[in-house]
N, C-alpha and C positions, 0 to 999 in steps of 0.2 A: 504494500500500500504506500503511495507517495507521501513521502515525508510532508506534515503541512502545520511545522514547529511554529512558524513564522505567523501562522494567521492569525484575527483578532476576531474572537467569537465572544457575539454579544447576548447570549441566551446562556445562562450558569447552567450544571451539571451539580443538581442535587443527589449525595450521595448518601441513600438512608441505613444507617446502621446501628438499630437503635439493639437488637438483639442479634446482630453478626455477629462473626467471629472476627479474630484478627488476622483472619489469612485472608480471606475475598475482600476485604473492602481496599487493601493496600493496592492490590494491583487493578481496582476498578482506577482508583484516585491517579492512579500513576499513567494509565492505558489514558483518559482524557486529560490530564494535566499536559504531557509531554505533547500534547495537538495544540496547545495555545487554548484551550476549555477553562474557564475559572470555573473551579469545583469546592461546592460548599458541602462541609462534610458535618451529617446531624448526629449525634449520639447521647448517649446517656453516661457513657463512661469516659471522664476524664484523663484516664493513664490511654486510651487505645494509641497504639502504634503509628493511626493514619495522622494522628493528631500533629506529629511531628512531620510530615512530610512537607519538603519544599512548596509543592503542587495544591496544598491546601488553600485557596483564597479565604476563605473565612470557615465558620463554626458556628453549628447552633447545638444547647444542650438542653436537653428533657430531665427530666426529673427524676421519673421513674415511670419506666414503657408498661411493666407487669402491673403495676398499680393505677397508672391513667396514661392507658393508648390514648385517649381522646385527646389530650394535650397535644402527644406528637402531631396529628392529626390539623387543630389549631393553630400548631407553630409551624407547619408547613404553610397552609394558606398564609397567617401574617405576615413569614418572605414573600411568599409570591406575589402576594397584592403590591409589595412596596415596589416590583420590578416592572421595568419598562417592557422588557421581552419576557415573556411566559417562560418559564426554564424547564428541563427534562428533567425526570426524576429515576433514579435509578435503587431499587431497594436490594439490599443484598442476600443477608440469611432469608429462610423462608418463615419464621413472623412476622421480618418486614414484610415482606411478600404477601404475605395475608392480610396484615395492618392495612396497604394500600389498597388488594384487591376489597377489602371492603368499605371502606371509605371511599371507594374509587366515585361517584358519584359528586360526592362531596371537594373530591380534588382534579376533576376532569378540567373543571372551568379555568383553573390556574397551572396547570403541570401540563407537560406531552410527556405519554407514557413509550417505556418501551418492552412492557409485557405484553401478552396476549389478553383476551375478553374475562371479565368474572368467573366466568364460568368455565372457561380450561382450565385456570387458574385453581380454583377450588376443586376440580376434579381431578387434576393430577396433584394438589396437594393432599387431597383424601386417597389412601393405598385401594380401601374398596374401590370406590368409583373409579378409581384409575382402571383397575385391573379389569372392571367389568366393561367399562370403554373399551377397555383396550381388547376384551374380546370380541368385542362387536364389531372393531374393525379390523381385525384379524392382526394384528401386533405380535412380534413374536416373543412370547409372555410365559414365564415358568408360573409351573400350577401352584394355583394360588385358592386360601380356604378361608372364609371367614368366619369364626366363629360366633355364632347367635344362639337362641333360644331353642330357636328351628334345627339347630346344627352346633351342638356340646364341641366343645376343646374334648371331648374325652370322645364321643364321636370320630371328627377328623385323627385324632390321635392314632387310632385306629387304622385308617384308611391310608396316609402319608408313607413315601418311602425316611427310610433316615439316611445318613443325616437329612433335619430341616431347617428352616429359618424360622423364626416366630421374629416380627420386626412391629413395629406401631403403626398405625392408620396413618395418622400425621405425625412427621418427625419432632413436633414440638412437645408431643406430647411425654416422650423420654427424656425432657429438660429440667424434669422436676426433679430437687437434689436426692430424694430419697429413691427416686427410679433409677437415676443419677448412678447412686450405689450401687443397689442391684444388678446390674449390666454394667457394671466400670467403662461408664463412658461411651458404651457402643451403641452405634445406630443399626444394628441388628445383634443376633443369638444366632449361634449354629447350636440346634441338640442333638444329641444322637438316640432316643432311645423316645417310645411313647412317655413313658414315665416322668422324665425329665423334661418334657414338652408341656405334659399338664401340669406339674410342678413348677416351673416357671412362669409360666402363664397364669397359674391361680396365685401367685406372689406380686406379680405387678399388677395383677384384675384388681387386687385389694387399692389400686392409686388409681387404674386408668386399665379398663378393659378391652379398649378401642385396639384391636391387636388381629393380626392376621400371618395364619401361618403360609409358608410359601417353599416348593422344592427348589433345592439347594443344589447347585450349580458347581461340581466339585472344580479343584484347580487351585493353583496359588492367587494372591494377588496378582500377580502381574499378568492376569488373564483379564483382566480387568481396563477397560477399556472406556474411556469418554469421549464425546460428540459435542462439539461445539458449533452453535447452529446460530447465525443472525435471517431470520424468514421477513424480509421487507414489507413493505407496507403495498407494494404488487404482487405478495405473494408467493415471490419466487427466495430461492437462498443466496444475498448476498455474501457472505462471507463462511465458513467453515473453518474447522482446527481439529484433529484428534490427538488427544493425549493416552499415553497406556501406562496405570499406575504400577507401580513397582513394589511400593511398600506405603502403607497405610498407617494413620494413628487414631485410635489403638488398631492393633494389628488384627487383620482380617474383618473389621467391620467400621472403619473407619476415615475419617478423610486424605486425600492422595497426601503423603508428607515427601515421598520422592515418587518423579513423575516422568516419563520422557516423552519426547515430539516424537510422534509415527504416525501418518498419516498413511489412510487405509480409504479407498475410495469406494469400496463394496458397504463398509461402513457408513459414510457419506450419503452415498443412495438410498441406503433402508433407513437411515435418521430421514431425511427428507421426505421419503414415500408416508413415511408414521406424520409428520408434519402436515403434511397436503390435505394426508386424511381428517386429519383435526382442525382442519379449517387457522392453520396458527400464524400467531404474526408476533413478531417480536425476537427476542434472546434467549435460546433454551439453550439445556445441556442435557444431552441424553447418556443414562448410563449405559454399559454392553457388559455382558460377559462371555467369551469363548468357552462354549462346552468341548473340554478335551477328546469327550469319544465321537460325538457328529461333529466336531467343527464348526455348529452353529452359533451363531450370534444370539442371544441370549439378553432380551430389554429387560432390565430392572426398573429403571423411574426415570420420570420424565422430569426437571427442576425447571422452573417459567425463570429462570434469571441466571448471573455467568456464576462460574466454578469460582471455587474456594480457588483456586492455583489459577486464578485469568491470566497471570500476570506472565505465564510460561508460550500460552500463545501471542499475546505482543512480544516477547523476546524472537520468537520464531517468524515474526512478519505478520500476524493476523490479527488485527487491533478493533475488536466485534462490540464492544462498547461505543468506541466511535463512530462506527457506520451506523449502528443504533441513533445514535446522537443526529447525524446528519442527516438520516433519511427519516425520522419524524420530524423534523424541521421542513421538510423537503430542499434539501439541498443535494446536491449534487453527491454520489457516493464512490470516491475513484476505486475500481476494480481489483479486489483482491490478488495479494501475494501470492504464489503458491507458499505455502508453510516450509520454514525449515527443521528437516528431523536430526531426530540422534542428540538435541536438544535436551539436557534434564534439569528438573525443576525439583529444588531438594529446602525444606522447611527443617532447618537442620535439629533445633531442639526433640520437637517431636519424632524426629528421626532415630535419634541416639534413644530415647525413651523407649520408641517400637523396639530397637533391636533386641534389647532383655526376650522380649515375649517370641521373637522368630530365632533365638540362639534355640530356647527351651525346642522350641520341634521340629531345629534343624534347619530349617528351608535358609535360614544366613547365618554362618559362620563372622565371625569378627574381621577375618583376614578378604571374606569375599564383599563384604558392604565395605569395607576402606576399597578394595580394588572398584568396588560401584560410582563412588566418587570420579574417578576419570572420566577425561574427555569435557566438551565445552559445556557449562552451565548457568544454570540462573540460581537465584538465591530468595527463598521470600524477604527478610529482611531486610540484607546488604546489597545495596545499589550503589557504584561510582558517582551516579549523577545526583542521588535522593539521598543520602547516608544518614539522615538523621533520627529514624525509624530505627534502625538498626544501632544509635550508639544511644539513644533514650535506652532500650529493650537490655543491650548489652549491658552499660548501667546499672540500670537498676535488678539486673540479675547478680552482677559485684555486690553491691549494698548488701541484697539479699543473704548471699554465699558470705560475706564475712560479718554480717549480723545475726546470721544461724551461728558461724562460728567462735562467736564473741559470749554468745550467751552460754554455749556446749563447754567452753571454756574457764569462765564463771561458777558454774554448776556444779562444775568437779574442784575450785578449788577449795 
């Protein structure tokens, strides 16, 4: 995509990350800052990472998103009213994602969106209605069971090959700190046994029942496979990107922490074909998994907004927040890069963290994740041109490490 550092764009890039994480919103802020985009970045937490970046033009802070959305909701129109150009909005994790899709109404008149309709939206954020879309229009979808009234967890228990998955309807709904626990962190379960299946499942039913089991797709991570799709506002796919994760945190159910550029255009095609069908418009990420015995591609979920790792395909040439940006403005959209691969994208904390749990069953040795390291890469923190994300983070990880060690110190004397 042509470099266009130099332009002066009069329309902000509202970047909503009131319940993100601190990996997607970095390299949203960085993909539109580095086009000449003034990006106002909204949140509720003061320490985030984007906060320090060069690229930030300004900040707006909430209070508390769990406690009154509606605020967020209010403090977006009062920017937008104040602005001469209607600005684009861009939400990150998917509570933001929800926040907007429903309010969306309410902030149609002041923001240009770059998701798709309500109703994708909430259909591919509900796992049911996903799955059952997704049978209707023939999607290639592993069997999926919802548990109801109609149909007992001790029922499908019964029925299911093992291993399975049991994962939550909506992914917000494992945010809560006690579920939190339960699953250390994971955005899904593998069980292997009926037993274990109805056991875990009646442990989180006790917080949030909204749960659906699903066959499990064997294979390491790194059969794991992402789609990155920008679907214009004609309908057709202006821009693309596939990443193939590597290693995950937490491992085996978790976000890409190390990632590489591979680009797979059979991939390409069936993410697009699933899009057409769903009538979609806007910045999806489609997951994949290779089943090692067919060789088939394998849809797990469809996200209406960019990856946690965006920031791996703008290093690679495909900058999909951008053309997002341009082409609901209606501006002109210059014609995608071919991507560059072999590319990897390494989130290094949670990295080191993952390996404990991939030494324990083998799939990485110590000496073969240092030799992973090689060859050209990208970093989520540390940027040459942005660096200041990276020495806030690195900081105040020192602080930390010698204020643990100060008091472990004290303790014993």
């Amino acid at each position: 995509m042509k470099d266009s550092s130099n332009a002066v764009h009069t329309h902000s890039a509202v970047v909503l990350s009131c319940k993100g994480g601190d990996q997607g919103d970095l390299g949203l802020v960085r993909s539109l800052g580095r086009e000449g985009v003034p990006v106002v970045f909204v949140t509720e937490n003061p320490r985030a990472h984007s906060l320090a970046s060069k690229y930030i033009d300004s900040s707006i802070f909430v209070n508390s998103f769990k406690a009154n959305p509606r605020q967020v909701i209010d403090k977006l129109v009062a920017y937008a009213r104040d602005r001469v150009h209607k600005p684009v909005l861009f939400p990150t994790a998917d509570p933001d994602l929800e926040l907007v899709s429903e309010y969306r109404d309410d902030l149609s008149e002041h923001y240009h969106f770059t998701m798709p309709s309500r109703k994708i939206v909430e259909t591919f954020l509900d796992k049911s209605r996903f799955f059952g879309f997704g049978q209707e229009k023939f999607f290639p979808l592993p069997a999926t069971f919802t548990p109801s009234p109609e149909q007992s967890i001790e029922t499908i228990a019964a029925r299911v090959d093992y291993p399975a998955i049991l994962k939550p309807l909506n992914p917000k709904a494992w945010s809560r700190g006690r579920i939190q626990e339960m699953v250390n962190s994971k955005k899904a379960l593998v069980v292997d046994s009926a037993d274990e299946l109805v056991q875990r499942f009646n442990a989180i039913a006790a917080y949030d029942s909204s749960m659906v089991v699903q066959e499990y797709i064997p294979g390491r991570d790194d059969r794991l496979y992402s789609v990155h799709i920008y679907m214009g506002k004609n309908g057709e796919p202006l821009g693309s990107f596939v990443g193939r994760k590597i290693r995950t945190y937490p491992a085996y159910a978790g976000i890409g922490c190390f990632v590489i550029s591979e680009f797979n255009q059979a991939l390409v095609d069936i993410s697009v074909d699933i899009l057409r069908k769903s009538a979609y418009l806007g910045l999806a990420l489609l997951q994949f998994k290779k089943d090692p015995d067919s060789g088939r591609f394998v849809l797990l979920e469809i996200n209406a907004r960019t990856s946690s790792w965006n920031q791996l395909a703008l290093v690679c040439g495909v900058n999909l927040p951008y053309m997002a940006y341009l082409d609901v403005l209606d501006k002109p959209v210059p014609t995608a890069s071919a991507q560059r691969n072999d590319v990897k994208y390494i989130y290094f904390k949670p990295d080191v963290i993952a390996l404990s749990e991939y030494r324990k069953t083998g799939d990485w040795s110590f000496s073969s994740w240092i030799k992973s390291y090689s060859g050209r890469k990208t970093f989520q923190l540390f940027c040459i041109d942005d660096p200041f994300p990276f020495i806030k983070v690195f900081g105040r990880d020192l602080q930390s490490f010698f204020g643990s060690l100060l008091n472990k110190l004290f303790r014993f004397r």
